[in-house]
ChimeraX commands (.cxc) that place a marker at each C-alpha (Angstrom):
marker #1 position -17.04,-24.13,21.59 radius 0.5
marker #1 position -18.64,-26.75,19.88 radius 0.5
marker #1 position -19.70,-27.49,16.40 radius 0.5
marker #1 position -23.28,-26.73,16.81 radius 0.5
marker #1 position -22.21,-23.48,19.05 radius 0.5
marker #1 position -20.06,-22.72,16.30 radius 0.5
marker #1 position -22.19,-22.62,13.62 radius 0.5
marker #1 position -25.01,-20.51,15.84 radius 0.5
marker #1 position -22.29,-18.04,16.06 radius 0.5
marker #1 position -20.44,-17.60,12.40 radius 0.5
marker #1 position -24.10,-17.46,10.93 radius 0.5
marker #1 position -25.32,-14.63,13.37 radius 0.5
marker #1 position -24.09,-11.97,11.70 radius 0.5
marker #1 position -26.27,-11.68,8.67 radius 0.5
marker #1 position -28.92,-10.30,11.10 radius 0.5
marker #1 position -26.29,-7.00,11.95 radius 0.5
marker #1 position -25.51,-6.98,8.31 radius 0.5
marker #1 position -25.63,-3.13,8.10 radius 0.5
marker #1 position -24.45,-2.77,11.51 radius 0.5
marker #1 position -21.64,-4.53,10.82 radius 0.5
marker #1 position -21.00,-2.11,7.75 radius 0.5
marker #1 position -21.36,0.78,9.81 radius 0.5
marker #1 position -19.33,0.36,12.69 radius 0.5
marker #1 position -16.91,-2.51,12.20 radius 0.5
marker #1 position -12.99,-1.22,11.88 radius 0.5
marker #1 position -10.63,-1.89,8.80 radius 0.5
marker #1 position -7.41,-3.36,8.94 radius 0.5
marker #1 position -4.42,-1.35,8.79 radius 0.5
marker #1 position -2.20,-1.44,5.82 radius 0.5
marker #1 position 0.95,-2.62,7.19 radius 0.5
marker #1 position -0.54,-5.72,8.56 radius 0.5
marker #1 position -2.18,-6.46,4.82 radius 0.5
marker #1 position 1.38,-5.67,3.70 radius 0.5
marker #1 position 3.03,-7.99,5.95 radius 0.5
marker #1 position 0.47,-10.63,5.45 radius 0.5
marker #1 position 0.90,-10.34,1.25 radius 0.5
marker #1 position 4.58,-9.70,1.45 radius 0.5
marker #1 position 5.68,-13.51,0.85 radius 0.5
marker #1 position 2.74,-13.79,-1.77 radius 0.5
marker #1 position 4.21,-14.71,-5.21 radius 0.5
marker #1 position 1.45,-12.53,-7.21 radius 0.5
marker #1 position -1.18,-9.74,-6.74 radius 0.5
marker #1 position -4.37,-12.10,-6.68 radius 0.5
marker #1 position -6.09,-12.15,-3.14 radius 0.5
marker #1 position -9.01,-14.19,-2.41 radius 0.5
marker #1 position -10.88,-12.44,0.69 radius 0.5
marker #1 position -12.42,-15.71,2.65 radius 0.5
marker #1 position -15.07,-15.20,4.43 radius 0.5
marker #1 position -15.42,-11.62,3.54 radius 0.5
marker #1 position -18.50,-10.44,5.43 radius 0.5
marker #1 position -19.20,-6.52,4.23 radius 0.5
marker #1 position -15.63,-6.44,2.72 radius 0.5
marker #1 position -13.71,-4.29,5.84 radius 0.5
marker #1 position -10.58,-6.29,4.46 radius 0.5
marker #1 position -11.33,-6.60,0.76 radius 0.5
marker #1 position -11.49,-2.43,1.11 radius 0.5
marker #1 position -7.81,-1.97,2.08 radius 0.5
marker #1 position -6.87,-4.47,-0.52 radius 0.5
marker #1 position -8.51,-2.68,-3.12 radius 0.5
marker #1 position -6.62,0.54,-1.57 radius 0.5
marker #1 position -3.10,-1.41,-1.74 radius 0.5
marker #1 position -3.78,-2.41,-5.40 radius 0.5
marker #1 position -4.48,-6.33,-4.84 radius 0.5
marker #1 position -6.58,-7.89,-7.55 radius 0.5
marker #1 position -9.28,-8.95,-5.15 radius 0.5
marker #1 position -11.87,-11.43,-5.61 radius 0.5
marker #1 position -14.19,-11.74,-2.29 radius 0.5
marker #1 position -15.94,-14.64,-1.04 radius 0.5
marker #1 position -18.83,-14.56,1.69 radius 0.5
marker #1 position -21.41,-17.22,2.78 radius 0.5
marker #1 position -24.02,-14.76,4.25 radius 0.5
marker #1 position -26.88,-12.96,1.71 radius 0.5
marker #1 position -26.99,-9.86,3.41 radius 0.5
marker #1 position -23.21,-9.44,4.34 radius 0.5
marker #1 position -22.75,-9.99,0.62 radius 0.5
marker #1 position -25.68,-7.53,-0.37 radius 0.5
marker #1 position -23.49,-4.80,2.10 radius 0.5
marker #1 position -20.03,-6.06,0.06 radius 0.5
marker #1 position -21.72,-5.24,-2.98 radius 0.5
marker #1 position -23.17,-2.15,-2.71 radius 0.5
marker #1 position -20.08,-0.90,-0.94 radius 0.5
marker #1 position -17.85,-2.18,-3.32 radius 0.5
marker #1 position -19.11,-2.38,-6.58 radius 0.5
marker #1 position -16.55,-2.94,-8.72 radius 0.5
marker #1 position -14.93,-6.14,-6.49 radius 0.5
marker #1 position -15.91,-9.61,-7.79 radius 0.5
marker #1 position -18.00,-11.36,-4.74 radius 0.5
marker #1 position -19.11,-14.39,-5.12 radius 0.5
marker #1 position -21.30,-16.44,-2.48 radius 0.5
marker #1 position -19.57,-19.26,-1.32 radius 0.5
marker #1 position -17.59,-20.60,1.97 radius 0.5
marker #1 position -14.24,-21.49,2.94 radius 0.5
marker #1 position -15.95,-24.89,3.06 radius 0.5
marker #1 position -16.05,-25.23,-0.95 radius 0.5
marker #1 position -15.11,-22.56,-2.19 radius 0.5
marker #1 position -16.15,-21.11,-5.91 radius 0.5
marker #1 position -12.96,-20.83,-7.70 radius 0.5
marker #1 position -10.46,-23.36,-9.91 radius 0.5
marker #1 position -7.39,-24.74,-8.69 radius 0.5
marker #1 position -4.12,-22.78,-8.44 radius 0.5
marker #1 position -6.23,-19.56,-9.00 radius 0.5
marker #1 position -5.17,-17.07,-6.21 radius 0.5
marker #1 position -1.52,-16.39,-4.67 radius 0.5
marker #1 position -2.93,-15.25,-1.14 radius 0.5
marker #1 position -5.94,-16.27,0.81 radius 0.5
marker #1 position -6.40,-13.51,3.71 radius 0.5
marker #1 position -9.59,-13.79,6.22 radius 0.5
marker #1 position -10.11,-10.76,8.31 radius 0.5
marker #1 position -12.00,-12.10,11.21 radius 0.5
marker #1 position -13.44,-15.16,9.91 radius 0.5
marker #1 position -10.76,-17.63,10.21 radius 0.5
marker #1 position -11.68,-18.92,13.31 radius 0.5
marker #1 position -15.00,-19.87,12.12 radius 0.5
marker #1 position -13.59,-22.29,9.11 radius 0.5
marker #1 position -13.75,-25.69,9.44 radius 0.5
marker #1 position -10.29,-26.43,8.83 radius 0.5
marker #1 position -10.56,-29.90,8.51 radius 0.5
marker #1 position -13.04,-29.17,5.23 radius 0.5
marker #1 position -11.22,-25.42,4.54 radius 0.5
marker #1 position -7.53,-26.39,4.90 radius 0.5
marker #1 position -7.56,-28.61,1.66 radius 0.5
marker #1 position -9.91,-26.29,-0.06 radius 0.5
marker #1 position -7.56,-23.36,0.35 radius 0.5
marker #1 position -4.80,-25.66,-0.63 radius 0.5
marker #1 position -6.59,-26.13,-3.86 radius 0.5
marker #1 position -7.00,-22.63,-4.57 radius 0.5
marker #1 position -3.65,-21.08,-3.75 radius 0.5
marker #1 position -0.79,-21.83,-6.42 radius 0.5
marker #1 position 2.82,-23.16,-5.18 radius 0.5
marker #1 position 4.41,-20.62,-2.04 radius 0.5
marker #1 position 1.09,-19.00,-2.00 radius 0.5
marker #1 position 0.22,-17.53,1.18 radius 0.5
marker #1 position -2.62,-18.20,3.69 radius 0.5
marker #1 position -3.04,-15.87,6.18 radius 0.5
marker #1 position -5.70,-14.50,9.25 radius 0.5
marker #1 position -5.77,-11.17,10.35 radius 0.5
marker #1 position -7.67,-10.28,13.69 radius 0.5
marker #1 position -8.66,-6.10,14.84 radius 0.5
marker #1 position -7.43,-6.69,18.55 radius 0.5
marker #1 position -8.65,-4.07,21.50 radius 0.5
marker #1 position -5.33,-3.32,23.36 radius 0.5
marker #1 position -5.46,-4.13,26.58 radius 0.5
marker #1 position -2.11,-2.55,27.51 radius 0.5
marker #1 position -4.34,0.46,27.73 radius 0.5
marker #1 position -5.99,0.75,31.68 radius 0.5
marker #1 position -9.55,1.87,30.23 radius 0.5
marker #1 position -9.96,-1.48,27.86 radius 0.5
marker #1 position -8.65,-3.79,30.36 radius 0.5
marker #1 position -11.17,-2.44,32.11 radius 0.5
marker #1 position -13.74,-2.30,29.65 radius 0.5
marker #1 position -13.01,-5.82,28.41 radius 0.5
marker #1 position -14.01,-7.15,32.33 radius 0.5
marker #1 position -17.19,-5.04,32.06 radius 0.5
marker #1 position -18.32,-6.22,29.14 radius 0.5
marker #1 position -17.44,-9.81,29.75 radius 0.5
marker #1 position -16.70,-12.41,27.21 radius 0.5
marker #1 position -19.37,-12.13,24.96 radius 0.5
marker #1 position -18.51,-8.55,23.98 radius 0.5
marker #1 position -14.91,-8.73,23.96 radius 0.5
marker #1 position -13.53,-12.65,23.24 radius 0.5
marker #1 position -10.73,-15.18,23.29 radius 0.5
marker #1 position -9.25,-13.19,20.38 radius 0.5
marker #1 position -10.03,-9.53,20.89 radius 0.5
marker #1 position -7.23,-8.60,23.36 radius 0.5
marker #1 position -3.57,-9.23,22.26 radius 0.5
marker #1 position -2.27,-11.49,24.87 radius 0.5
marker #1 position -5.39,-13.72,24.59 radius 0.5
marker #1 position -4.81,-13.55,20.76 radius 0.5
marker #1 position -1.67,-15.28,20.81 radius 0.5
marker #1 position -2.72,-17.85,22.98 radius 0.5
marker #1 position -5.96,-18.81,21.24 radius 0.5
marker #1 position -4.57,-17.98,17.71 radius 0.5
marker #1 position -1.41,-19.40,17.29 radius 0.5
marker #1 position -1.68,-22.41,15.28 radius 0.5
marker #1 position -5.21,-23.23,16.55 radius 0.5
marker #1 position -7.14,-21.98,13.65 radius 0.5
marker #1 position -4.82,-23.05,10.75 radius 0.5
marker #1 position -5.07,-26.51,8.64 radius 0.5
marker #1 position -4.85,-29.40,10.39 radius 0.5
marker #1 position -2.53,-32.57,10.60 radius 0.5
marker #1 position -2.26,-34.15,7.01 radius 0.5
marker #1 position -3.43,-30.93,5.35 radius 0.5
marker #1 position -0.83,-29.23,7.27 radius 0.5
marker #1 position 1.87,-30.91,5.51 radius 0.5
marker #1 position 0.54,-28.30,2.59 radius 0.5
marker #1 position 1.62,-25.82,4.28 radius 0.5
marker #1 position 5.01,-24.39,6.33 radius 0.5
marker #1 position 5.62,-23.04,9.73 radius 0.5
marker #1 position 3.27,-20.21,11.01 radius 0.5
marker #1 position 4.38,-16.63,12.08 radius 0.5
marker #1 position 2.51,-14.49,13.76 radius 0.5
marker #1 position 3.33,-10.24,13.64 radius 0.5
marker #1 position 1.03,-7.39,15.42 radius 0.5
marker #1 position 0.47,-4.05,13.94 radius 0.5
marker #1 position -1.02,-0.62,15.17 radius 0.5
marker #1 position -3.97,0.15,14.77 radius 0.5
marker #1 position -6.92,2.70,15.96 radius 0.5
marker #1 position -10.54,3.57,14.92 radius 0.5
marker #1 position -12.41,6.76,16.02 radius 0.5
marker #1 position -15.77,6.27,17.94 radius 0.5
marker #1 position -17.69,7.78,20.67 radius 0.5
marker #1 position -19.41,5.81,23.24 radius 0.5
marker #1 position -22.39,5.42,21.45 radius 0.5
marker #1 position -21.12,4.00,18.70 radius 0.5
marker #1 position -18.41,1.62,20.33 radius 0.5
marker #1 position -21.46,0.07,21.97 radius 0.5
marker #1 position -22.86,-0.24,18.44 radius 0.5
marker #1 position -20.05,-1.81,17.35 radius 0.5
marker #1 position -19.63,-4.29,20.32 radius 0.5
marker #1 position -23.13,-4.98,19.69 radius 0.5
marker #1 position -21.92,-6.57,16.31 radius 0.5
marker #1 position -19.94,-9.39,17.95 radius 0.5
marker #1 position -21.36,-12.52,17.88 radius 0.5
marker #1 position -21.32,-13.32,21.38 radius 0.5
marker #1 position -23.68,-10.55,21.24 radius 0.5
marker #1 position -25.80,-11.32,18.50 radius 0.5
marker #1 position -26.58,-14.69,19.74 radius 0.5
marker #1 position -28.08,-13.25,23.19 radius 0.5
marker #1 position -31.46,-13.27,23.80 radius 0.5
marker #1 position -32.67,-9.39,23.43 radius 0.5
marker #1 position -33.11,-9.12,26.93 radius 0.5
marker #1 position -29.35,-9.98,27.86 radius 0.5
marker #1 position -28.10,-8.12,24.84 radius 0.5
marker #1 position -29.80,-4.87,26.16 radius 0.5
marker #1 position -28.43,-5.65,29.66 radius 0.5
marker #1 position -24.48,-6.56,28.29 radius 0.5
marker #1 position -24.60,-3.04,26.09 radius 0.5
marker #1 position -26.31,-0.91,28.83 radius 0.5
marker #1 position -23.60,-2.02,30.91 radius 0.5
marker #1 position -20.89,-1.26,28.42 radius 0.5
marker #1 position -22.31,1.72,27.86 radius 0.5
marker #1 position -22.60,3.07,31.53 radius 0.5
marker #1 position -19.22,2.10,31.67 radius 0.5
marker #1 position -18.26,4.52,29.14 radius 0.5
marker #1 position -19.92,7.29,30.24 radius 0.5
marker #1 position -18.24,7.12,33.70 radius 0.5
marker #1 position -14.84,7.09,32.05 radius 0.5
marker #1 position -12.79,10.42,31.22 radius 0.5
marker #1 position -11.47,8.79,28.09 radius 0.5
marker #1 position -14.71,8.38,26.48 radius 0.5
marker #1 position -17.56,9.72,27.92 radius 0.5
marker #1 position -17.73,12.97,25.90 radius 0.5
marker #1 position -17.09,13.09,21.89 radius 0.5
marker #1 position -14.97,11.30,19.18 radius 0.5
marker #1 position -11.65,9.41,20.98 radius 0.5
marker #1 position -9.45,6.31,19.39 radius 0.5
marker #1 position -9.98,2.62,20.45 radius 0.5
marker #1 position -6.25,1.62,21.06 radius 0.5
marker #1 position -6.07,-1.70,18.44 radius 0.5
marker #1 position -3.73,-4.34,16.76 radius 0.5
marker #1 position -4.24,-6.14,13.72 radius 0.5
marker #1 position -2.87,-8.83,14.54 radius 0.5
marker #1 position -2.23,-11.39,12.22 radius 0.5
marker #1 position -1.07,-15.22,11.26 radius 0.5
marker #1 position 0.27,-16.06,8.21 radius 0.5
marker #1 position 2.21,-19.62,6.78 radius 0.5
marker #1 position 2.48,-20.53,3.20 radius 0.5
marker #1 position 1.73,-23.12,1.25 radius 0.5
marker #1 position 4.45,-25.49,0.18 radius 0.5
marker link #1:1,2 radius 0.2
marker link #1:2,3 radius 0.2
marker link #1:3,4 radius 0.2
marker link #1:4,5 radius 0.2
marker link #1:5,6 radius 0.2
marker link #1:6,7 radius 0.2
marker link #1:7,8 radius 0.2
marker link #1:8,9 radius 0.2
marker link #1:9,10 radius 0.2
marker link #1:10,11 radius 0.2
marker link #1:11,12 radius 0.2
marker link #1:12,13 radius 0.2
marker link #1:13,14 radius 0.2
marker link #1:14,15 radius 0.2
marker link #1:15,16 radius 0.2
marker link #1:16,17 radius 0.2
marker link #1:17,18 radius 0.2
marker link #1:18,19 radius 0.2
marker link #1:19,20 radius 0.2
marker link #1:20,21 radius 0.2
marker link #1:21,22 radius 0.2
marker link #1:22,23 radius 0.2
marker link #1:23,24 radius 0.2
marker link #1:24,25 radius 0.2
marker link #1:25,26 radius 0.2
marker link #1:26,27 radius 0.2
marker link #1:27,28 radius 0.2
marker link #1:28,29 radius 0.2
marker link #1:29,30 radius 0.2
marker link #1:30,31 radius 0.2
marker link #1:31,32 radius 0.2
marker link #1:32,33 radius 0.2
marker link #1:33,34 radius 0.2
marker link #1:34,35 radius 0.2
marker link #1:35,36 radius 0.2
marker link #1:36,37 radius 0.2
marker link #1:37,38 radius 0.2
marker link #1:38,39 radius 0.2
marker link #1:39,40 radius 0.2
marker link #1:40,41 radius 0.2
marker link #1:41,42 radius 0.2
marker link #1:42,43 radius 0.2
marker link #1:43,44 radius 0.2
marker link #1:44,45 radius 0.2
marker link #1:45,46 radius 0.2
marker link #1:46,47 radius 0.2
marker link #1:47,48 radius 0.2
marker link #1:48,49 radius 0.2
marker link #1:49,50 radius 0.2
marker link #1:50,51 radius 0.2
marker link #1:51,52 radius 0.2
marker link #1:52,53 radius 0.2
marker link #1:53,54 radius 0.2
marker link #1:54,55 radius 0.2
marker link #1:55,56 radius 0.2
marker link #1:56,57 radius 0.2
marker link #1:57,58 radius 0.2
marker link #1:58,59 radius 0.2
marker link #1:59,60 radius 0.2
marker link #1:60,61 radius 0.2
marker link #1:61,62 radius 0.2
marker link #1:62,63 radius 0.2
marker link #1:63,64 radius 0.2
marker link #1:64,65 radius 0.2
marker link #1:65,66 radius 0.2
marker link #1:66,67 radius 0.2
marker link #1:67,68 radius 0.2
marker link #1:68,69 radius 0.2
marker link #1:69,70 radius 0.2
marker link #1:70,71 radius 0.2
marker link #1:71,72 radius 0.2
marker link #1:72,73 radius 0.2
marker link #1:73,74 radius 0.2
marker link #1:74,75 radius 0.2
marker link #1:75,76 radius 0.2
marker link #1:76,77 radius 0.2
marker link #1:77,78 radius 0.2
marker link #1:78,79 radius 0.2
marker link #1:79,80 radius 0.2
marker link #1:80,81 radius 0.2
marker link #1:81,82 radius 0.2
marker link #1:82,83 radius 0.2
marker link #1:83,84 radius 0.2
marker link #1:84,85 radius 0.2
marker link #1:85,86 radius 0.2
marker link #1:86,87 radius 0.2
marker link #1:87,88 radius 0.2
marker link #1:88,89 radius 0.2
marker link #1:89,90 radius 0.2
marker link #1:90,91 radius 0.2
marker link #1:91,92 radius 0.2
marker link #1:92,93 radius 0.2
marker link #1:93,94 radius 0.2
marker link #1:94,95 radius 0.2
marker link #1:95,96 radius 0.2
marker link #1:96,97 radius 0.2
marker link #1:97,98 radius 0.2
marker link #1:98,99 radius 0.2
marker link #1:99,100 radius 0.2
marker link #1:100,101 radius 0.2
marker link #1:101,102 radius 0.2
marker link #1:102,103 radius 0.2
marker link #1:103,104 radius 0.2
marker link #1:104,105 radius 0.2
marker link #1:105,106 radius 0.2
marker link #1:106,107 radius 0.2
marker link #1:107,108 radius 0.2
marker link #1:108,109 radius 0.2
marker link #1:109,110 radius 0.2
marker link #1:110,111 radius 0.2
marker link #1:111,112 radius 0.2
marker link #1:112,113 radius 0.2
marker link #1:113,114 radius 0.2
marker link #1:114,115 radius 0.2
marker link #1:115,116 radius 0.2
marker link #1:116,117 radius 0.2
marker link #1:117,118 radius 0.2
marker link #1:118,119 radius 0.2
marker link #1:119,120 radius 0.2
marker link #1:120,121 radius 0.2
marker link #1:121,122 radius 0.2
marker link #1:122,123 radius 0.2
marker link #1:123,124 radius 0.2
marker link #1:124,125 radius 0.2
marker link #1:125,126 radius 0.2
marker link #1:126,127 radius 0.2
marker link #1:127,128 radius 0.2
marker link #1:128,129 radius 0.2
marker link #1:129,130 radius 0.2
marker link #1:130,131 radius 0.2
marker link #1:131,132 radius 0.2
marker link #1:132,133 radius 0.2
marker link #1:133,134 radius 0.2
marker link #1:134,135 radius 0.2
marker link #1:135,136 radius 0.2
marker link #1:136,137 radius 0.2
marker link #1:137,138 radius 0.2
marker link #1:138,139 radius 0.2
marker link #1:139,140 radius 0.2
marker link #1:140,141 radius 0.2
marker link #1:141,142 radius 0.2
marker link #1:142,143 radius 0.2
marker link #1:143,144 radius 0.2
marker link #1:144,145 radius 0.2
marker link #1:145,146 radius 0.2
marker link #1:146,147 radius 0.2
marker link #1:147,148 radius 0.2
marker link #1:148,149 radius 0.2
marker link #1:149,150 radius 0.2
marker link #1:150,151 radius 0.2
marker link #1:151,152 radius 0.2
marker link #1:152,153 radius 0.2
marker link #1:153,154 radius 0.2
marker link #1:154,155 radius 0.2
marker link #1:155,156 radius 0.2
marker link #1:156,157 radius 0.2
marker link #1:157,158 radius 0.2
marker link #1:158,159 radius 0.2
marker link #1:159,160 radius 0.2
marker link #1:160,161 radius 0.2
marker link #1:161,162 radius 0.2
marker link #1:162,163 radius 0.2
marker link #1:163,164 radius 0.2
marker link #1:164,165 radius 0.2
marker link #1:165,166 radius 0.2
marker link #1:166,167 radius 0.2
marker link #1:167,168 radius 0.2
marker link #1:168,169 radius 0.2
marker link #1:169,170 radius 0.2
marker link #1:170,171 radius 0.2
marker link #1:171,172 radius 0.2
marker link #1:172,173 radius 0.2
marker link #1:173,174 radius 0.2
marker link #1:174,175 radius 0.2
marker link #1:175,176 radius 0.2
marker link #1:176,177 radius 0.2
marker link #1:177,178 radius 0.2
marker link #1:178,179 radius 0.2
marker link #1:179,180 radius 0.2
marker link #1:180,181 radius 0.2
marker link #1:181,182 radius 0.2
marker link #1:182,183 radius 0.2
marker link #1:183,184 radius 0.2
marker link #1:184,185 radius 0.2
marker link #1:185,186 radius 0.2
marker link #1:186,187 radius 0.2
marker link #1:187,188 radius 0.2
marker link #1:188,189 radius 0.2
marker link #1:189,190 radius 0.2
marker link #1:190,191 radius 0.2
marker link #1:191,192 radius 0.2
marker link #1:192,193 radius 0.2
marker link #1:193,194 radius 0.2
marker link #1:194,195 radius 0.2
marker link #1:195,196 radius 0.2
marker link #1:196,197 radius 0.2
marker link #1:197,198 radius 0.2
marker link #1:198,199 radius 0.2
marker link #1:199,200 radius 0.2
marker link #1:200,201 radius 0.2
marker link #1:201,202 radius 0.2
marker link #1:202,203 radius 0.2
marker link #1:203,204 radius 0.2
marker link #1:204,205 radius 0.2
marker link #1:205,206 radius 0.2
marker link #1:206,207 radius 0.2
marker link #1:207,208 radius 0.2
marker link #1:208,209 radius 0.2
marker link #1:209,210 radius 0.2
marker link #1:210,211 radius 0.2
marker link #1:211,212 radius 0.2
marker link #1:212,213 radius 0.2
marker link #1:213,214 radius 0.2
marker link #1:214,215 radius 0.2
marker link #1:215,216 radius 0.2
marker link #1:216,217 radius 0.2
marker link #1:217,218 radius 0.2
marker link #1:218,219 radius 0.2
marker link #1:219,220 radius 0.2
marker link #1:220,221 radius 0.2
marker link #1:221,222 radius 0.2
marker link #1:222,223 radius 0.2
marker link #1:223,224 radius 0.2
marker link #1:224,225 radius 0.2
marker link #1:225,226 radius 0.2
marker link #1:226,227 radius 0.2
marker link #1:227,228 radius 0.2
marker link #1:228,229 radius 0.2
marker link #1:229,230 radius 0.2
marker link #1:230,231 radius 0.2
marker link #1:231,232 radius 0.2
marker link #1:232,233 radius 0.2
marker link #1:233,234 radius 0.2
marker link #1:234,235 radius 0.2
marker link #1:235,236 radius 0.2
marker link #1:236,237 radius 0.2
marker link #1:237,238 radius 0.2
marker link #1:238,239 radius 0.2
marker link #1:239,240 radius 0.2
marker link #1:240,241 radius 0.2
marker link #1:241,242 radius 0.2
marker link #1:242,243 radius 0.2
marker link #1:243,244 radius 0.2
marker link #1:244,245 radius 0.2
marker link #1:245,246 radius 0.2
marker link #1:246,247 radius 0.2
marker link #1:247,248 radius 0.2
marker link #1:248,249 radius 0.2
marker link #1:249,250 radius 0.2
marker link #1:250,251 radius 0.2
marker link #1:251,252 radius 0.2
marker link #1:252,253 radius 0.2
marker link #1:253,254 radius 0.2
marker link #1:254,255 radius 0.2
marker link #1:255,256 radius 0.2
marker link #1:256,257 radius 0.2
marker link #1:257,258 radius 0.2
marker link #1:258,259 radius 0.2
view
């Protein structure tokens, strides 16, 4: 993908902003715990924060949480779901807050869309000595025969390079973290996965494939023609054509800290 492509896609989201809200998963705990567990104190900046699905189970595990999000309207859905966080608008790019000021930077879903050669000494900045920087990604399991199957339907604009573990850990590991010089900041990167699950029915798994922004950048005639597919799909299928059943996930995540 390049820049320009890049761009198109980390700013389509503000359009689903309330989508997003509705129908994108959290992150389960044990990854956030892994991902903090190094972290020398409680303060967490969320970067790139979108409707604050990660700066939620933060707030649950007792982080002191300050969020940051580019987008108006993602921010306007942070907000009003989570009043009582501190969200500022800002990037990864430049990012709002003094030096040494946070002991973990997480990004649930938005790391890949940094521009690490701008982010990585901007997060340097920001994190005090040993603090930790670390990605976490909601992966579809593809172990299970239904989502393999489901991520061929849908094709890659539904379900991506990183939404299916094994692809994860090809396209993740060490591609989306600071790069040479900046990378010097930090140490070696480890990578963990976690389980992970969300209720839906088929109606509203199309909804929230519909978020993606593969998706969101399609014209609305191939949008209409990528979910109706998706969605025959899950009719036809035993394990989700009638009622509530769980998405087998991962949160996956990447993690290295700063020297």
């Amino acid at each position: 993908m390049d820049q320009d492509e890049r761009l198109l896609h980390a700013s389509s989201f503000g359009s689903a902003a309330v989508a997003y809200n509705a129908h994108r998963p959290d992150y389960a705990q044990a990854a956030v715990r892994w991902a903090l567990e190094p972290a020398p104190g409680p303060r967490v900046l969320d970067l790139g924060a979108g409707t604050g699905k990660l700066t939620g189970t933060l707030v649950a595990l007792g982080a002191e949480v300050i969020a940051v999000e580019p987008d108006p309207a993602m921010l306007t859905e942070l907000r009003r779901s989570l009043p009582s966080v501190r969200a500022l608008s800002g990037g990864a790019e430049a990012i709002p807050l003094p030096d040494a000021s946070v002991d973990a930077v997480l990004a649930g879903n938005a790391m890949h869309w940094f521009d690490m050669a701008v982010a990585g000494p901007e997060i340097a900045r920001v994190l005090t000595p040993d603090g930790i920087l670390a990605g976490l990604w909601n992966v579809m399991d593809d172990q299970v025969e239904w989502v393999a199957e489901l991520a061929r339907v849908s094709g890659g604009a539904a379900i991506g390079p990183r939404d299916t573990p094994t692809s994860w850990r090809a396209e993740t590991a060490g591609m989306h973290l600071p790069k040479t010089g900046v990378a010097a900041r930090f140490g070696s990167p480890e990578q963990a996965e976690f389980p992970h699950g969300q209720r839906r029915t088929a109606d509203s798994l199309v909804a929230t494939l519909g978020t993606r922004a593969g998706v969101l950048v399609m014209s609305e005639r191939e949008q209409e023609a990528t979910l109706d597919r998706i969605g025959a799909f899950l009719a036809s299928r035993p394990e989700t054509a009638r009622g509530e059943f769980t998405v087998p996930m991962l949160t996956a995540v990447l993690r290295v800290r700063r020297l």
